[in-house]
Backbone as CSV, one residue per row, in Angstrom:
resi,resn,N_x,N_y,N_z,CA_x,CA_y,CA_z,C_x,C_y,C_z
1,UNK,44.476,-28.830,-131.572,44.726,-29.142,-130.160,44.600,-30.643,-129.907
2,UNK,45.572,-31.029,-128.966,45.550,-32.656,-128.620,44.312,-33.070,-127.273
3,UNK,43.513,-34.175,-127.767,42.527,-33.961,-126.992,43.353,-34.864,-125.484
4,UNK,42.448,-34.657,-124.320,43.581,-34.935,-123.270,43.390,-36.557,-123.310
5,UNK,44.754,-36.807,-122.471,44.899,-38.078,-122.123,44.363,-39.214,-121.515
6,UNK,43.822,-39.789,-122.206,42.712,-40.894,-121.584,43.109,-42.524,-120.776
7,UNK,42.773,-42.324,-119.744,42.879,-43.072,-118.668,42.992,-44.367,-118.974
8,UNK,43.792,-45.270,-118.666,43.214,-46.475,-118.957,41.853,-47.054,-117.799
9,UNK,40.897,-47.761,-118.745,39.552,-48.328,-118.388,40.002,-48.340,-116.940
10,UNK,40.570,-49.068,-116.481,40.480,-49.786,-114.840,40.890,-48.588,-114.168
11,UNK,41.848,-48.130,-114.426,42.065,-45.868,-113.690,40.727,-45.020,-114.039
12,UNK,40.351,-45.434,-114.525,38.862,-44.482,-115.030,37.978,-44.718,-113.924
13,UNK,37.780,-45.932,-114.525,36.238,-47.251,-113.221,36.831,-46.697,-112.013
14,UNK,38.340,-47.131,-111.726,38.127,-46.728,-110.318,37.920,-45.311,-109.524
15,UNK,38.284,-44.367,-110.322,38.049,-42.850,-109.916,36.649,-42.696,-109.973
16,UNK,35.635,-43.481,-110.854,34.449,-43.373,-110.759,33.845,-43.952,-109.003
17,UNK,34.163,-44.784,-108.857,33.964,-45.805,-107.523,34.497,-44.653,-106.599
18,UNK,35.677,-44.539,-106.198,36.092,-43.209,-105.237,35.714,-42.140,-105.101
19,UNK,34.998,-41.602,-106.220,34.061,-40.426,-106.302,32.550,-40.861,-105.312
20,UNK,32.259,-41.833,-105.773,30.797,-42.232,-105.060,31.379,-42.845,-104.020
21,UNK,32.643,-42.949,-103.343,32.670,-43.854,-102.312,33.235,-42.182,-101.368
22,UNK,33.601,-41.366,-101.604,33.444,-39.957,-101.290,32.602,-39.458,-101.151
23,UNK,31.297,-39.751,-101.566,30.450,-38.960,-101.240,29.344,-39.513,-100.405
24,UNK,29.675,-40.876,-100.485,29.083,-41.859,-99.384,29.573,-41.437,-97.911
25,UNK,30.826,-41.239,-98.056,31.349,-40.994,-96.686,30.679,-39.681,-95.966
26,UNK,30.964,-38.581,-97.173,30.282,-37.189,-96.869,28.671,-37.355,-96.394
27,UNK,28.015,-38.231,-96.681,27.063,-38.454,-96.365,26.323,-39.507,-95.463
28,UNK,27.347,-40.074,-94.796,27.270,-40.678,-93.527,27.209,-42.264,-93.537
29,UNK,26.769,-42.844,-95.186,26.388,-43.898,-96.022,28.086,-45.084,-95.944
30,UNK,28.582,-44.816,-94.546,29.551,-45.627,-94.578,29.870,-47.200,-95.211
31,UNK,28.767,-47.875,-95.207,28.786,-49.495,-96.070,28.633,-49.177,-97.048
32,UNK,28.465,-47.749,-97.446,28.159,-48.330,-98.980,29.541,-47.982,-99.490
33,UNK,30.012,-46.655,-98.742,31.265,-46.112,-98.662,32.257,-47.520,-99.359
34,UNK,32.548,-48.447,-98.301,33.360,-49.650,-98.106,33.401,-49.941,-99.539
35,UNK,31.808,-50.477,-99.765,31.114,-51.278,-101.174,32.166,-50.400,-102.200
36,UNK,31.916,-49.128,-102.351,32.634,-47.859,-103.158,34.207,-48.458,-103.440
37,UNK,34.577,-48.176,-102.286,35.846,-48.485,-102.481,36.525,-49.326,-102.359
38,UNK,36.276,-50.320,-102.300,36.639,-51.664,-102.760,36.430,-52.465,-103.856
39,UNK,35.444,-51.558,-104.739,35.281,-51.690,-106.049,36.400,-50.812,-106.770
40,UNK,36.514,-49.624,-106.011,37.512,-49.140,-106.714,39.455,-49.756,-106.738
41,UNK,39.355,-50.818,-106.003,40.623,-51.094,-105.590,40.505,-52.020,-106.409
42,UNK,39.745,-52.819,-106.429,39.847,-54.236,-107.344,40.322,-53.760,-109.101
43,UNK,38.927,-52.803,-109.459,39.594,-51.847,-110.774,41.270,-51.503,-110.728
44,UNK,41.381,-51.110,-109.503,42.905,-50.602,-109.833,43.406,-50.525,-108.226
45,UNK,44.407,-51.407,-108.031,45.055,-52.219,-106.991,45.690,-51.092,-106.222
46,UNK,46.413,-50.220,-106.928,47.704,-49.460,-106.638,46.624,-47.494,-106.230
47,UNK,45.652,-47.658,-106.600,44.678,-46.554,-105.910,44.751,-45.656,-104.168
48,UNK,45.951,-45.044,-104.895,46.103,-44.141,-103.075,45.080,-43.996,-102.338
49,UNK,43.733,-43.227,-102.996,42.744,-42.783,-102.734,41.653,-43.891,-102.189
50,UNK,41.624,-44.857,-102.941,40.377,-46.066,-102.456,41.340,-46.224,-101.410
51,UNK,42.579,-46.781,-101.223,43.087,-47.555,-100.026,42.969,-46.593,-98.764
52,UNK,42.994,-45.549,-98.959,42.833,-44.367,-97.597,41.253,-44.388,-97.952
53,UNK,40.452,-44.147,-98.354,38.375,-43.968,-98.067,38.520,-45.337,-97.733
54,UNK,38.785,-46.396,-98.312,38.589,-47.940,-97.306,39.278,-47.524,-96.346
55,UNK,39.928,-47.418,-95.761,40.687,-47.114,-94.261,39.824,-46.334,-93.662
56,UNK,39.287,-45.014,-94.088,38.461,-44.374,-93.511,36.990,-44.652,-93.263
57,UNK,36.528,-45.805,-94.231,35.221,-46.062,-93.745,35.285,-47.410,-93.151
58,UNK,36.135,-48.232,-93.289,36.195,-49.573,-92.431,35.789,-48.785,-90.795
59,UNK,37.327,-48.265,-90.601,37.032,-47.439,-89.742,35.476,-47.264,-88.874
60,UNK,34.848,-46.191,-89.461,33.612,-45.436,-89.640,32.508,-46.884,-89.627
61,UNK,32.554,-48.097,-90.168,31.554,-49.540,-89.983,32.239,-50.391,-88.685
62,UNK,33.310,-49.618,-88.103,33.230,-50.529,-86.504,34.171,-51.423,-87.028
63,UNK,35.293,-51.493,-88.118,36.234,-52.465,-88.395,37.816,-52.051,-87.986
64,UNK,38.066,-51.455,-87.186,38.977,-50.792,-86.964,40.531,-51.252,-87.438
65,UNK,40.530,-52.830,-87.811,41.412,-53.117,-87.708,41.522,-53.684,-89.626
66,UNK,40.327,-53.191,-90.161,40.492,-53.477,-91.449,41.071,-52.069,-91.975
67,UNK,40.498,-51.404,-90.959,40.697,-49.919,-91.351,42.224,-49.919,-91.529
68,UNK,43.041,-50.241,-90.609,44.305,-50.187,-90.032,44.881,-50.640,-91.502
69,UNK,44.790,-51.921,-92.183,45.406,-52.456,-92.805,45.351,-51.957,-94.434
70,UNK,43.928,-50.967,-94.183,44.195,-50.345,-95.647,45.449,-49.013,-95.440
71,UNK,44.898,-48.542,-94.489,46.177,-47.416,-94.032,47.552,-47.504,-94.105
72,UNK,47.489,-48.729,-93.780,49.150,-49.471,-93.701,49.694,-49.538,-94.872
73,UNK,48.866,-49.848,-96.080,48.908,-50.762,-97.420,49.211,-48.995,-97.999
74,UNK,48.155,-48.005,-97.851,48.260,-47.013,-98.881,50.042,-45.945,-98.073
75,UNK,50.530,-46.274,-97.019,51.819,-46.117,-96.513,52.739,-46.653,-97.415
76,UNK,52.588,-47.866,-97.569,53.789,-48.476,-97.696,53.696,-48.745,-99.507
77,UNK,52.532,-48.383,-100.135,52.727,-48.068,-101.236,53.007,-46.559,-102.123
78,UNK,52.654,-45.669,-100.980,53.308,-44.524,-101.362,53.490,-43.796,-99.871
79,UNK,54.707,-43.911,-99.402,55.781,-43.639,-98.376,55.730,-41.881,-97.892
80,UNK,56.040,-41.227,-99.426,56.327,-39.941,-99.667,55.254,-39.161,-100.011
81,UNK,54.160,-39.822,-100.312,52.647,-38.990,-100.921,52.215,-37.894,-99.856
82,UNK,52.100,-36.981,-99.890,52.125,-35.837,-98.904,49.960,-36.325,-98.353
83,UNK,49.331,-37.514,-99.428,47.848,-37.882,-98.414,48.236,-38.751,-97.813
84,UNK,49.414,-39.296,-97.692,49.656,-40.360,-96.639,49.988,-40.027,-95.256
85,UNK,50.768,-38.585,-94.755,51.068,-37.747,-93.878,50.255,-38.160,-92.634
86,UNK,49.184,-37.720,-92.936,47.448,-37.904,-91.936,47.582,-39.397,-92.309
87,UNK,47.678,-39.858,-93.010,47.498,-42.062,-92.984,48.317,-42.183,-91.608
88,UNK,49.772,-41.356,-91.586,50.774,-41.786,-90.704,49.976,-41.479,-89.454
89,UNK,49.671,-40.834,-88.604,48.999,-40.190,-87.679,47.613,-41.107,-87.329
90,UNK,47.023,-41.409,-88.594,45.359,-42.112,-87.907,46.289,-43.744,-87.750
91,UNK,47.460,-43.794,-88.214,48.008,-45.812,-87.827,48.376,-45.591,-86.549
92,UNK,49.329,-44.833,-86.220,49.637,-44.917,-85.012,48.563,-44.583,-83.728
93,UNK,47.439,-43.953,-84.190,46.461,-43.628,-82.813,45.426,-44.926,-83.180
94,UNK,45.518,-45.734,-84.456,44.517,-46.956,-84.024,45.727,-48.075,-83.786
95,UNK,46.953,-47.869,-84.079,47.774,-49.054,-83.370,47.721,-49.020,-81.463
96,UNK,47.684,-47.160,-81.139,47.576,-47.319,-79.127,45.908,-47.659,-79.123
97,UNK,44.806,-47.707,-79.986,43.655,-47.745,-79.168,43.234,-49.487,-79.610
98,UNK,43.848,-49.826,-80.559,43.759,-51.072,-80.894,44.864,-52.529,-81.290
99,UNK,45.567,-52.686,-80.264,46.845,-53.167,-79.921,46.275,-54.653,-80.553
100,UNK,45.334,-55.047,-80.612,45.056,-56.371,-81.370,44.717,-56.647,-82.523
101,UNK,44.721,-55.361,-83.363,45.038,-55.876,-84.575,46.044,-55.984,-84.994
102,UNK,46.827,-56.541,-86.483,47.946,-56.969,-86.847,48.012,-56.213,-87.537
């Protein structure tokens, strides 16, 4: 049997980071949340998952408009991803409650 397919290092690290930046959230630990996943983005840039939990915990630390811009970013890097659906929905209700961010 072929043993399974191994991640490259920086896809690994960062699923590690999104896991604990998931369970930060689940547990109310929103900064550390952030800390989580923004470690996981740096590991790996193109991370659907860190760019939506950063959106969701910027959010959740009173940044609403950092929040916005990870949301935007994990949109427009995957358009068609059926977790971006709900991304579409939380941009447009922090674009009417927060008209000053960019």
């Amino acid at each position: 049997p072929n043993p399974p397919p191994r991640r490259a290092p920086g896809k690994q690290k960062a699923q590690e980071h999104v896991e604990a930046g998931n369970r930060a959230l689940l547990t109310g630990n929103f900064s550390e949340a952030v800390a989580q996943m923004q470690r996981a983005l740096d590991a790996d840039p193109g991370n659907l998952d860190a760019m939506i939990g950063l959106g969701i915990a910027s959010v959740r630390v009173g940044k609403p408009c950092d929040g916005l811009k990870y949301y935007r970013r994990a949109r427009d890097t995957s358009p068609n991803s059926p977790k971006v659906d709900r991304v579409k929905s939380l941009i447009k209700d922090l674009e009417r409650e927060h008209p000053d961010c960019k």
